[in-house]
mmCIF file of the N, C-alpha and C atoms, coordinates in Angstrom:
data_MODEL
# 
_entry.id   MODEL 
# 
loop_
_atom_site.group_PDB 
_atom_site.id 
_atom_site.type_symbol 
_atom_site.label_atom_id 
_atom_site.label_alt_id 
_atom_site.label_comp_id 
_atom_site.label_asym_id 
_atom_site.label_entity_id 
_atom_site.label_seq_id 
_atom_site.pdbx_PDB_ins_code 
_atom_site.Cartn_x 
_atom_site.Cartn_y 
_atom_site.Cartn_z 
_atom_site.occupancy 
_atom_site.B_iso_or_equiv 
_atom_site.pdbx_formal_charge 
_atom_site.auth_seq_id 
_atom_site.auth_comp_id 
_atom_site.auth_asym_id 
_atom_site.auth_atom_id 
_atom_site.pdbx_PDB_model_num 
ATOM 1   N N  . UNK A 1 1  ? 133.114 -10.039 -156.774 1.00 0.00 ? 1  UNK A N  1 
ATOM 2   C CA . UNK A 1 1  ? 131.837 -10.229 -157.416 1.00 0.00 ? 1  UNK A CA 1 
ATOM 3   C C  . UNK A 1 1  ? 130.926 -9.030  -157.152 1.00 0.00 ? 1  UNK A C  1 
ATOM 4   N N  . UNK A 1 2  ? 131.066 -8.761  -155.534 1.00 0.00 ? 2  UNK A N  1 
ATOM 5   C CA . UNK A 1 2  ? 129.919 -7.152  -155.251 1.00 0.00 ? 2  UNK A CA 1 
ATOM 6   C C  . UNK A 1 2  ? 130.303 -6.173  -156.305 1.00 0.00 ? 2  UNK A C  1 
ATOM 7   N N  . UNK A 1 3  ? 131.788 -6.125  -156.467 1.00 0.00 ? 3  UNK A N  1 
ATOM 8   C CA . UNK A 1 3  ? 132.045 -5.263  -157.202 1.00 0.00 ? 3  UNK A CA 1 
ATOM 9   C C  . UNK A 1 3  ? 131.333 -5.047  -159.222 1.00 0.00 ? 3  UNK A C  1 
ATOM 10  N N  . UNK A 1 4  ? 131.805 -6.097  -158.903 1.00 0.00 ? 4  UNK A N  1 
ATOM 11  C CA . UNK A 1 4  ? 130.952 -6.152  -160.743 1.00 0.00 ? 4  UNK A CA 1 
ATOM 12  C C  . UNK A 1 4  ? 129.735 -5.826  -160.733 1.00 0.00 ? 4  UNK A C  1 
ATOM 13  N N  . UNK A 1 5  ? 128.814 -6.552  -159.671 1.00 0.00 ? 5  UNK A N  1 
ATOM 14  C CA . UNK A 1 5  ? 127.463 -6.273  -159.854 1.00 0.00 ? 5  UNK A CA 1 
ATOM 15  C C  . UNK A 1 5  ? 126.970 -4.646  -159.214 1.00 0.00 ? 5  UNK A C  1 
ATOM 16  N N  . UNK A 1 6  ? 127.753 -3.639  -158.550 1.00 0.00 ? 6  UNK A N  1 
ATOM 17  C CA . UNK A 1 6  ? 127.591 -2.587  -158.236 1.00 0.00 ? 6  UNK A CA 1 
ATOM 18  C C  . UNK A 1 6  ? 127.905 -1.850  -159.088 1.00 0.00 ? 6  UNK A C  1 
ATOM 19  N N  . UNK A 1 7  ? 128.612 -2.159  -159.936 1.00 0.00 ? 7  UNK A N  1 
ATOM 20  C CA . UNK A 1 7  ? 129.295 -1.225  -161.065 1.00 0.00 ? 7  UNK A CA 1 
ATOM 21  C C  . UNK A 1 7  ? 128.456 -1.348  -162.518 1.00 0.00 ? 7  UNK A C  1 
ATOM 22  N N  . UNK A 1 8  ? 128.023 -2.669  -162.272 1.00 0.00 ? 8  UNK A N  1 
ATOM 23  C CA . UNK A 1 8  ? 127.236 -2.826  -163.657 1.00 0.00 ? 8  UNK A CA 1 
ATOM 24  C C  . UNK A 1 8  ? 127.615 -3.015  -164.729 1.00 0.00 ? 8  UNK A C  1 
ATOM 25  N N  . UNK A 1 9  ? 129.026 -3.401  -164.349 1.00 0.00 ? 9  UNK A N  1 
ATOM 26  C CA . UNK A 1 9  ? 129.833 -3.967  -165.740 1.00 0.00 ? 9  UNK A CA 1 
ATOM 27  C C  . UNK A 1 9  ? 129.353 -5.264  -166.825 1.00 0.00 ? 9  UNK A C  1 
ATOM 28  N N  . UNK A 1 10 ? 128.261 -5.848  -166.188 1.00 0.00 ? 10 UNK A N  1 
ATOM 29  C CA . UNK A 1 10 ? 128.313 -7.027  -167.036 1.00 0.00 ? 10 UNK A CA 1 
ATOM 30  C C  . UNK A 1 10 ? 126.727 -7.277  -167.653 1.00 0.00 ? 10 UNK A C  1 
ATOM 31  N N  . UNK A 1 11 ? 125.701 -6.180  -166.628 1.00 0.00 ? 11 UNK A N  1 
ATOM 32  C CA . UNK A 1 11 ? 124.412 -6.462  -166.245 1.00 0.00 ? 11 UNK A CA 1 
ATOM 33  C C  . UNK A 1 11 ? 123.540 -5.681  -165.571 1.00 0.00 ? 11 UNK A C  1 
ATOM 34  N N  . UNK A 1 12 ? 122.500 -4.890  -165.495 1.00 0.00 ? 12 UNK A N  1 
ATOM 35  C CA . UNK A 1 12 ? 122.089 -4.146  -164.632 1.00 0.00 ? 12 UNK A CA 1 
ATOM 36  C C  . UNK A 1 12 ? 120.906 -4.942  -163.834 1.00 0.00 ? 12 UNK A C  1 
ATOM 37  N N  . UNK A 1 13 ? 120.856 -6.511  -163.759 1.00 0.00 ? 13 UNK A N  1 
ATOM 38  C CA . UNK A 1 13 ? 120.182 -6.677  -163.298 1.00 0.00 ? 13 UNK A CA 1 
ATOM 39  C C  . UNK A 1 13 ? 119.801 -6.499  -161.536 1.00 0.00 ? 13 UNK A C  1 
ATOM 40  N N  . UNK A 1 14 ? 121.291 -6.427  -161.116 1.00 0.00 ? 14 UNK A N  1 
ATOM 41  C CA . UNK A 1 14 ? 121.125 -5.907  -159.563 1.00 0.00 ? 14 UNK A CA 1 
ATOM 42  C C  . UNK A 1 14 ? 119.972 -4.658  -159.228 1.00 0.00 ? 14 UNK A C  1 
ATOM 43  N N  . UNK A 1 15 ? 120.263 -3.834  -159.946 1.00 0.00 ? 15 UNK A N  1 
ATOM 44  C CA . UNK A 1 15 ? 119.283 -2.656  -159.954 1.00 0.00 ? 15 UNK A CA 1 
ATOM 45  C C  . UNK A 1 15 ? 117.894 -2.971  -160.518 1.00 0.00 ? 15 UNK A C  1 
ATOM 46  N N  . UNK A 1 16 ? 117.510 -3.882  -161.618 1.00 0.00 ? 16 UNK A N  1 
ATOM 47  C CA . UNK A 1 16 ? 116.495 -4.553  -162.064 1.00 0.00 ? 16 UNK A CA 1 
ATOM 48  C C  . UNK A 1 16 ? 115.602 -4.928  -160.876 1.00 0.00 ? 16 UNK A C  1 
ATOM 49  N N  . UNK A 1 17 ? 116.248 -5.740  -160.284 1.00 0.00 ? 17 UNK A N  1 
ATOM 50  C CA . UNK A 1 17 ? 116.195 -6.959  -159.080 1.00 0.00 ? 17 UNK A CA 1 
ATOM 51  C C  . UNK A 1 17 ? 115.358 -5.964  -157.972 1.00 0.00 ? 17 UNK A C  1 
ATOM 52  N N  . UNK A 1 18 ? 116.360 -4.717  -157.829 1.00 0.00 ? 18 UNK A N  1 
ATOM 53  C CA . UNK A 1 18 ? 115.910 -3.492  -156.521 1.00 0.00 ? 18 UNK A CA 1 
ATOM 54  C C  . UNK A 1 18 ? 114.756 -3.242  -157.314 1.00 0.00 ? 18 UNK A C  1 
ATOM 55  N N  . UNK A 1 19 ? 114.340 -3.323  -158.727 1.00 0.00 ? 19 UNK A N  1 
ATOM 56  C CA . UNK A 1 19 ? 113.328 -2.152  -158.756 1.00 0.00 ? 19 UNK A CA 1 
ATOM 57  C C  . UNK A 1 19 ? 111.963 -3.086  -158.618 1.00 0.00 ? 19 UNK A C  1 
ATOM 58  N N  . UNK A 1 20 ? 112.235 -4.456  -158.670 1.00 0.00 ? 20 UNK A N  1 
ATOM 59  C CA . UNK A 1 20 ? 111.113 -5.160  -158.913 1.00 0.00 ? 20 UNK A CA 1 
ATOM 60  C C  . UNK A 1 20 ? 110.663 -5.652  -157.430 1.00 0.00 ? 20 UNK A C  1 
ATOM 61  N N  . UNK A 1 21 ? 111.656 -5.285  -156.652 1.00 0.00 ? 21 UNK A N  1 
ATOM 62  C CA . UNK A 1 21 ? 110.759 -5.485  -154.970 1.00 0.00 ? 21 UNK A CA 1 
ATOM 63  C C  . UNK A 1 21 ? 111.189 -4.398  -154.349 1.00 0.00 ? 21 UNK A C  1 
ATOM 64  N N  . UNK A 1 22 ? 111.702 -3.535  -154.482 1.00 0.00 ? 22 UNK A N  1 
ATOM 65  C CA . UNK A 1 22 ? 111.363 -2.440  -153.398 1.00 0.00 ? 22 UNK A CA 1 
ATOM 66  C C  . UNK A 1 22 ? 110.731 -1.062  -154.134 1.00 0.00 ? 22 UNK A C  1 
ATOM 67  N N  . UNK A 1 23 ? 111.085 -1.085  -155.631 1.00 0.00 ? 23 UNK A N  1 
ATOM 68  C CA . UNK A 1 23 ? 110.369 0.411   -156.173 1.00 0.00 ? 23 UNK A CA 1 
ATOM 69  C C  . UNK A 1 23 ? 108.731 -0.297  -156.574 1.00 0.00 ? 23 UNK A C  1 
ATOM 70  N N  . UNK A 1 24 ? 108.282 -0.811  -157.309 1.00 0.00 ? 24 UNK A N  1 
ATOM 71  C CA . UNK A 1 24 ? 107.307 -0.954  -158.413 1.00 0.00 ? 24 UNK A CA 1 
ATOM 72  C C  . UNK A 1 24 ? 106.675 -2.245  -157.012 1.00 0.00 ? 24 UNK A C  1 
ATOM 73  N N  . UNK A 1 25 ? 107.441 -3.253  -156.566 1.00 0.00 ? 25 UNK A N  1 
ATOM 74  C CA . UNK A 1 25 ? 106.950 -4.384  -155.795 1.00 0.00 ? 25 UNK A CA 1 
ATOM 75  C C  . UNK A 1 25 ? 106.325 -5.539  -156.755 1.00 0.00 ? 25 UNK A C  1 
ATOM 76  N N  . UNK A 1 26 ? 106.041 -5.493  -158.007 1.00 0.00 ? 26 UNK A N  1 
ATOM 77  C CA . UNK A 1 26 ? 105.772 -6.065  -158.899 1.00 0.00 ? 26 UNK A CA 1 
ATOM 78  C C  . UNK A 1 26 ? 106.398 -7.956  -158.513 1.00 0.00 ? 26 UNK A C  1 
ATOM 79  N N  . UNK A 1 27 ? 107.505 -7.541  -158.025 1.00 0.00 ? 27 UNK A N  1 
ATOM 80  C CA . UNK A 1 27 ? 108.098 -8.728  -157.749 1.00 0.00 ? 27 UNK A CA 1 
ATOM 81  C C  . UNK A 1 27 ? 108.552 -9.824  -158.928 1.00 0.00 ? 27 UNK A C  1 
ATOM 82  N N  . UNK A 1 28 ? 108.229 -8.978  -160.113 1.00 0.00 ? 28 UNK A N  1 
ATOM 83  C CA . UNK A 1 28 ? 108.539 -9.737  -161.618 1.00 0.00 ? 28 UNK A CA 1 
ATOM 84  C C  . UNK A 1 28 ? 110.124 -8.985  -162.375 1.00 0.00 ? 28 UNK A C  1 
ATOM 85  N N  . UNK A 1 29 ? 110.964 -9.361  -162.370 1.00 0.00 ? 29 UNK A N  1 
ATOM 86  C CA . UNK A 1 29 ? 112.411 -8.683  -162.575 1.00 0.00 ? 29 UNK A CA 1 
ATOM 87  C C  . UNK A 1 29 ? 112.288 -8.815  -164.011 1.00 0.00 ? 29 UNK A C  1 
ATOM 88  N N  . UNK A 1 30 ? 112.124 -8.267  -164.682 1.00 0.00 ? 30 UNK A N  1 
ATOM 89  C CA . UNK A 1 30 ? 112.940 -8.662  -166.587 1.00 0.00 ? 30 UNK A CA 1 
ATOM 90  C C  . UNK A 1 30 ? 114.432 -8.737  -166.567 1.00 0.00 ? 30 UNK A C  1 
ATOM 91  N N  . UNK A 1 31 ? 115.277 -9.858  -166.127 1.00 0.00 ? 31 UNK A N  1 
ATOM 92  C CA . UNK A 1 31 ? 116.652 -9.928  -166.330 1.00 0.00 ? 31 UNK A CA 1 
ATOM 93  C C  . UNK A 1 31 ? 117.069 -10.260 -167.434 1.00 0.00 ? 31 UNK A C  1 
ATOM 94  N N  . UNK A 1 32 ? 118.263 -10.099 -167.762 1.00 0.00 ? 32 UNK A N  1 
ATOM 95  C CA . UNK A 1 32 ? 118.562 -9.830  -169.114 1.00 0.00 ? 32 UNK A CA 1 
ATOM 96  C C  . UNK A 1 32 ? 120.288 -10.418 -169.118 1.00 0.00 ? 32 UNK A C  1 
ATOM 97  N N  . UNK A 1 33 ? 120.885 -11.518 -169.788 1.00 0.00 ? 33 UNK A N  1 
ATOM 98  C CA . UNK A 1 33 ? 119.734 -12.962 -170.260 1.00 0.00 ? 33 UNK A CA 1 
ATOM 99  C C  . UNK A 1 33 ? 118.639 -12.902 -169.402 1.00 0.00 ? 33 UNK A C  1 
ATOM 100 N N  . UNK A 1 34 ? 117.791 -13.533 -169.235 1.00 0.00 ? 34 UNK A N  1 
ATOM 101 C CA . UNK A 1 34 ? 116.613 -14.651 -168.600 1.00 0.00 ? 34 UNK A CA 1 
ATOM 102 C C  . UNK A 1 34 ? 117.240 -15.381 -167.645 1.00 0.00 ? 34 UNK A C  1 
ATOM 103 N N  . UNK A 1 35 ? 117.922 -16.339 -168.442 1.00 0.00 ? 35 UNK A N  1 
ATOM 104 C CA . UNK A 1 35 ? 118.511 -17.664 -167.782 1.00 0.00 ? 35 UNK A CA 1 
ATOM 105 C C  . UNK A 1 35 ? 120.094 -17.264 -167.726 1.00 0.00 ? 35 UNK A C  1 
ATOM 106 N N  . UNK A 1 36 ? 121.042 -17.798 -167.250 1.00 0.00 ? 36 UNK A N  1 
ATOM 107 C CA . UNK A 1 36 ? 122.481 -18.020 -167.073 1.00 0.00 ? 36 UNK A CA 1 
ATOM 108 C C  . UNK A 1 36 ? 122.056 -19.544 -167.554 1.00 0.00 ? 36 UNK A C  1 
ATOM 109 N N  . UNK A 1 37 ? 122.570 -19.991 -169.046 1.00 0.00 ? 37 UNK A N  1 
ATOM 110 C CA . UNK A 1 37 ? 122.469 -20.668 -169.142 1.00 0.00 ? 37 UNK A CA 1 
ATOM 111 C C  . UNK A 1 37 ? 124.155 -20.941 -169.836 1.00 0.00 ? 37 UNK A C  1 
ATOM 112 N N  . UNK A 1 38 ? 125.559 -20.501 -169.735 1.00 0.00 ? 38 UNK A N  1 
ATOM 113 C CA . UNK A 1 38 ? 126.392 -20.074 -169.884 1.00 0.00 ? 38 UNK A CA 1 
ATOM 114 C C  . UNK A 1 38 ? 127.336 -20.386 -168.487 1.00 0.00 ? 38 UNK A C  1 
ATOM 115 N N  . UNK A 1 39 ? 128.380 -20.951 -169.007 1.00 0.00 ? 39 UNK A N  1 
ATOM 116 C CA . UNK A 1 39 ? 128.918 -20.736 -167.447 1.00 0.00 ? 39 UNK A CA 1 
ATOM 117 C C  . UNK A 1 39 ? 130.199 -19.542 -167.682 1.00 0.00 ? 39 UNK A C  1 
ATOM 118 N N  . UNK A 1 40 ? 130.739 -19.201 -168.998 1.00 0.00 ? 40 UNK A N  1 
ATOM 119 C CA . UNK A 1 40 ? 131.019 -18.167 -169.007 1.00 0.00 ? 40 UNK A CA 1 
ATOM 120 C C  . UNK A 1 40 ? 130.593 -16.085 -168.457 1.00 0.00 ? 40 UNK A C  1 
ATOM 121 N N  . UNK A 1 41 ? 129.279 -16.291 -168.554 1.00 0.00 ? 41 UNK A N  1 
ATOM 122 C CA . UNK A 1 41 ? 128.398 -15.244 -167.952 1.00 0.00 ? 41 UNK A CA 1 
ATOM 123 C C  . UNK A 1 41 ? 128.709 -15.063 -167.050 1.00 0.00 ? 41 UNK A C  1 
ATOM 124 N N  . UNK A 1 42 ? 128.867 -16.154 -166.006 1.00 0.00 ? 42 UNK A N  1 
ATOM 125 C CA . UNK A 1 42 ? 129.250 -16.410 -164.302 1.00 0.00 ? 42 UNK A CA 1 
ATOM 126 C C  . UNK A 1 42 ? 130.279 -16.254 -164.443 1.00 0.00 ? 42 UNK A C  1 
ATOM 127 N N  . UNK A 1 43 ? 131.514 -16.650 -164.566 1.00 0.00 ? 43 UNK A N  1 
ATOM 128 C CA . UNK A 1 43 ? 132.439 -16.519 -164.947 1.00 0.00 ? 43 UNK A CA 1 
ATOM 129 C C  . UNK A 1 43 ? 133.357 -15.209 -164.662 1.00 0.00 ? 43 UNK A C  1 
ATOM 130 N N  . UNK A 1 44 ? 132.439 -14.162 -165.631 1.00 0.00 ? 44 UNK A N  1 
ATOM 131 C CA . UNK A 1 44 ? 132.613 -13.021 -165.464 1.00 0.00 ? 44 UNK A CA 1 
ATOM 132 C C  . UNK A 1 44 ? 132.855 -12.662 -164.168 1.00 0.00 ? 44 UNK A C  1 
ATOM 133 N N  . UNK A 1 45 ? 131.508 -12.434 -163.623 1.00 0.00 ? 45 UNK A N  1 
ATOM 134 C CA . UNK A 1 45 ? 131.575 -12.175 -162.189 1.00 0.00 ? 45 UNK A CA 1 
ATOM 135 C C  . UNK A 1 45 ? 132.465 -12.147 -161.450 1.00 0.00 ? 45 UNK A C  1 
ATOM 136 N N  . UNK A 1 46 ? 133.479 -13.201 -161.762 1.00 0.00 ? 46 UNK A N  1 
ATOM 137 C CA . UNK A 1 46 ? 134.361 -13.398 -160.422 1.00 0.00 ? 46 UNK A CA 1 
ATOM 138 C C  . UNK A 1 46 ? 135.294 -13.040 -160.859 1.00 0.00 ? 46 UNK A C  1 
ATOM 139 N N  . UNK A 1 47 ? 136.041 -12.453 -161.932 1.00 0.00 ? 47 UNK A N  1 
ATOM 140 C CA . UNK A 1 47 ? 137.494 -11.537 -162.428 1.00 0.00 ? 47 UNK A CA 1 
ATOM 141 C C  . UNK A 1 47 ? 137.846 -10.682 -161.809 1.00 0.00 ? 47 UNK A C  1 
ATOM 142 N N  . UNK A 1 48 ? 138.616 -10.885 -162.065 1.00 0.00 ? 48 UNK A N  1 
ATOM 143 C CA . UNK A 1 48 ? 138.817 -8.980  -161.361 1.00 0.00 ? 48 UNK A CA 1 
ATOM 144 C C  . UNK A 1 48 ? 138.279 -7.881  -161.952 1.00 0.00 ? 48 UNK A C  1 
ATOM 145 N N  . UNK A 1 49 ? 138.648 -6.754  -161.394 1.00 0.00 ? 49 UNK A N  1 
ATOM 146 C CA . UNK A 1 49 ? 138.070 -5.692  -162.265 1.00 0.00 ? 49 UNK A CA 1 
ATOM 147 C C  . UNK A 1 49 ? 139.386 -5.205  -162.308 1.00 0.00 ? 49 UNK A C  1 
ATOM 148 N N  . UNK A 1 50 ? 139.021 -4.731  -163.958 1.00 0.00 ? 50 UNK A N  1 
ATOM 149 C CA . UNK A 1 50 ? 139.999 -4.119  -164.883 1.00 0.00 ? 50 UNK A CA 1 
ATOM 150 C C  . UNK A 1 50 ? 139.578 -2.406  -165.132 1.00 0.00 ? 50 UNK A C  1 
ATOM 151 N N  . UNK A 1 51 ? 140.396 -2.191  -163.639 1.00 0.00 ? 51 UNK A N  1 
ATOM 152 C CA . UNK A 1 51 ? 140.195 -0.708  -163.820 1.00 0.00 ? 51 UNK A CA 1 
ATOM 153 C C  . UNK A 1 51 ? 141.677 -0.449  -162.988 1.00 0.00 ? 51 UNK A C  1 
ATOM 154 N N  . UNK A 1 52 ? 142.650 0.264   -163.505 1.00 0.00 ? 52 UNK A N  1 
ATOM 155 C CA . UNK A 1 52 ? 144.100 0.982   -163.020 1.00 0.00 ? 52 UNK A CA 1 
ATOM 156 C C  . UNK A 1 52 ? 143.637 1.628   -161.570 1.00 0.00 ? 52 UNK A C  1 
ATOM 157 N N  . UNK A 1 53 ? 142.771 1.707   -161.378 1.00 0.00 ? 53 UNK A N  1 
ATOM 158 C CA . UNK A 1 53 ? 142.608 2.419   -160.313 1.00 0.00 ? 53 UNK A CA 1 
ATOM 159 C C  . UNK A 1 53 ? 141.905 1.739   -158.930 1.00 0.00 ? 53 UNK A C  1 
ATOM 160 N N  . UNK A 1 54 ? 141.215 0.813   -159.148 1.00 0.00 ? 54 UNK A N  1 
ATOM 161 C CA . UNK A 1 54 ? 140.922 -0.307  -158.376 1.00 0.00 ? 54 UNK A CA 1 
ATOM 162 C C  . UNK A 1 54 ? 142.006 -1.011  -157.320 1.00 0.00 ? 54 UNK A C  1 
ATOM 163 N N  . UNK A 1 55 ? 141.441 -1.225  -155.987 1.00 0.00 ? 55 UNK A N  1 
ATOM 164 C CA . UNK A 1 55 ? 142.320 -1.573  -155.427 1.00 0.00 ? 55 UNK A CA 1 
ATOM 165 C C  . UNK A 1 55 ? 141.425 -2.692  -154.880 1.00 0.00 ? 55 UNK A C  1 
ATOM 166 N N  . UNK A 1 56 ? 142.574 -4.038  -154.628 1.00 0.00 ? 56 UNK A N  1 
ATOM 167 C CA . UNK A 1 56 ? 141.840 -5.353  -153.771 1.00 0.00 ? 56 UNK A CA 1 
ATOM 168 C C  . UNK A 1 56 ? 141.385 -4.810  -152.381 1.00 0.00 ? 56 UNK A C  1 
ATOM 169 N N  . UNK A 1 57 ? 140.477 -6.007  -151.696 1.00 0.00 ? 57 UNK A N  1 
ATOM 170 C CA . UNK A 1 57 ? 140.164 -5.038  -150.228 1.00 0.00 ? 57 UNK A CA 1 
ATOM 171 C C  . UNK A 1 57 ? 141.231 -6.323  -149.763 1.00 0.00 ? 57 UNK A C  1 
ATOM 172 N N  . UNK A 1 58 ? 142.057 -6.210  -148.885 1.00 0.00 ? 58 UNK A N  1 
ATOM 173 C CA . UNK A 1 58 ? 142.685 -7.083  -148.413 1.00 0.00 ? 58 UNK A CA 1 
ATOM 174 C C  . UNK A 1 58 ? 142.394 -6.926  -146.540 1.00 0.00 ? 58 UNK A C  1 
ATOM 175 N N  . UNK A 1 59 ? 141.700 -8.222  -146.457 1.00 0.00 ? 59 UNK A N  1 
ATOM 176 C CA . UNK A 1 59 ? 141.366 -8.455  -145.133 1.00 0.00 ? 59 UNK A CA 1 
ATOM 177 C C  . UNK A 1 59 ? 142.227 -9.450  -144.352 1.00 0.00 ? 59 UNK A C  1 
ATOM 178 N N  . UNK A 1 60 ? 142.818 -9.018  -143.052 1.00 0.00 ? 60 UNK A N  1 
ATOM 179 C CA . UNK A 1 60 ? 143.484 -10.320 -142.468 1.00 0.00 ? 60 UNK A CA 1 
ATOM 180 C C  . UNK A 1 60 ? 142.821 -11.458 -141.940 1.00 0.00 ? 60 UNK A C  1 
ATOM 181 N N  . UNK A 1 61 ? 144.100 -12.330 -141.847 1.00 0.00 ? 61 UNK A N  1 
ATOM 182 C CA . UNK A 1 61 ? 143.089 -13.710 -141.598 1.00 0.00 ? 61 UNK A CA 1 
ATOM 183 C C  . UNK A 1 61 ? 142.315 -13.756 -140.293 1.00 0.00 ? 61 UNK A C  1 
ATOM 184 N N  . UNK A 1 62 ? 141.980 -14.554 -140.106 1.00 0.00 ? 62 UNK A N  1 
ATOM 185 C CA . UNK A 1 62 ? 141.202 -14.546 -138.684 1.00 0.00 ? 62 UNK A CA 1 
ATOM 186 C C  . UNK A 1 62 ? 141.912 -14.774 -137.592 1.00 0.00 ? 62 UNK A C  1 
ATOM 187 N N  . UNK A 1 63 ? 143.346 -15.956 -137.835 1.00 0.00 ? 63 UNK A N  1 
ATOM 188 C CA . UNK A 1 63 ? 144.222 -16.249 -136.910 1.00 0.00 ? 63 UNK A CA 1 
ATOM 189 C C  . UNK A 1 63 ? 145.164 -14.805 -136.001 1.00 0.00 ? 63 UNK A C  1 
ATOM 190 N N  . UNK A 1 64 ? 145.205 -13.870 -137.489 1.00 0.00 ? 64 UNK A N  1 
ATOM 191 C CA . UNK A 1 64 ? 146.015 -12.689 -137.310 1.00 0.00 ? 64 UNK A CA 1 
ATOM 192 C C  . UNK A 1 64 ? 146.135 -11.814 -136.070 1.00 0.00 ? 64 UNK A C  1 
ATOM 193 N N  . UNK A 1 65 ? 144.307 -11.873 -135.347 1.00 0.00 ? 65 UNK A N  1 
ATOM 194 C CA . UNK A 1 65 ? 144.282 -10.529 -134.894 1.00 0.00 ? 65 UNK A CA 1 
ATOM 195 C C  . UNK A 1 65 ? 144.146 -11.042 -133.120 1.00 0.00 ? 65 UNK A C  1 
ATOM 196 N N  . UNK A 1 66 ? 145.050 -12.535 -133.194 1.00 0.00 ? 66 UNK A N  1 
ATOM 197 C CA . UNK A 1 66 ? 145.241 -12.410 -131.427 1.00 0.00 ? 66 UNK A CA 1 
ATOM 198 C C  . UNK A 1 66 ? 144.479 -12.711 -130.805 1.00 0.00 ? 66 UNK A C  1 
ATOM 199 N N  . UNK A 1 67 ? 143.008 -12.668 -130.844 1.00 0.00 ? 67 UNK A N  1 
ATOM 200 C CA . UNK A 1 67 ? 142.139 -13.233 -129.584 1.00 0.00 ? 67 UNK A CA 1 
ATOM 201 C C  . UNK A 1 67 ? 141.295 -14.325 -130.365 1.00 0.00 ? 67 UNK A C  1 
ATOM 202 N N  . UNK A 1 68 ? 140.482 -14.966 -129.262 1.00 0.00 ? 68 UNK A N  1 
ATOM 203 C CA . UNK A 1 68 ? 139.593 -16.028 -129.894 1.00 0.00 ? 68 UNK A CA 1 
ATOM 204 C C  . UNK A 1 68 ? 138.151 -15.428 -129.699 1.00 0.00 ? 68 UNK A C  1 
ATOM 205 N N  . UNK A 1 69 ? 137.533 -15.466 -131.111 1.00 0.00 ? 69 UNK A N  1 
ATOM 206 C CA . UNK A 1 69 ? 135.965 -14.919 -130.733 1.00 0.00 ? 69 UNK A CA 1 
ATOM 207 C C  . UNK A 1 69 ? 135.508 -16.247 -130.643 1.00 0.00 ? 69 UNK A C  1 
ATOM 208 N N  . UNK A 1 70 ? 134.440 -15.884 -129.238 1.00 0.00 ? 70 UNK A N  1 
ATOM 209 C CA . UNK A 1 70 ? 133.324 -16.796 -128.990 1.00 0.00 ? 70 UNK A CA 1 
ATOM 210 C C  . UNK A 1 70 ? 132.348 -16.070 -128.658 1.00 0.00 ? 70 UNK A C  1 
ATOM 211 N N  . UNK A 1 71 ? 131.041 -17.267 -128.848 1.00 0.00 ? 71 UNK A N  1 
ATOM 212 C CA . UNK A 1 71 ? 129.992 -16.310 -128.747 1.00 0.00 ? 71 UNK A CA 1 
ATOM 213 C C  . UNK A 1 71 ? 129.244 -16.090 -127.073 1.00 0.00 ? 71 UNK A C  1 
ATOM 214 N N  . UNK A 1 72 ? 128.791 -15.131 -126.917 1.00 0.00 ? 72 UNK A N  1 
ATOM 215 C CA . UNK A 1 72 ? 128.102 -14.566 -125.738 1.00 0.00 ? 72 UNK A CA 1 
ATOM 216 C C  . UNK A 1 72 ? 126.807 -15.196 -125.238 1.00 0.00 ? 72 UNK A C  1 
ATOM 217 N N  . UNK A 1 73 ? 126.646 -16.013 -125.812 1.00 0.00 ? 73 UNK A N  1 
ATOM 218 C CA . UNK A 1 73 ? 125.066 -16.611 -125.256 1.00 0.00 ? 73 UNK A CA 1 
ATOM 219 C C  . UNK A 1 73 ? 125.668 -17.467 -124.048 1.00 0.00 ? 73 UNK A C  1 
# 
């Protein structure tokens, strides 16, 4: 999904989003639809990306790496 929305394949509202609270602060985004009123739109998002050159990030499981994290408090 990071991927789509960094690339801007579907939407530039990620960058919209940045400009309306950290450039301008306006805090008013013009996204484009408006609404996700579509569940195809979403949809999108979560495909893969269709680029030959793209690679999955493949992370191991948690069991994989031998020790048990706990926390320090």
């Amino acid at each position: 999904m990071v991927c789509h929305v960094m690339r801007g394949d579907f939407s530039r509202d990620f960058f919209e989003g940045c400009r309306a609270i950290l450039l301008d602060k306006d805090r008013n985004p013009k996204w484009i639809p408006p609404t996700l009123e579509q569940d195809e739109v979403v949809e999108k998002y979560f495909s893969k990306v269709d680029d030959p050159q793209w690679e999955d990030l493949n992370l191991p499981s948690r069991g994989s790496h031998g020790r048990i994290l706990a926390p320090k408090l």
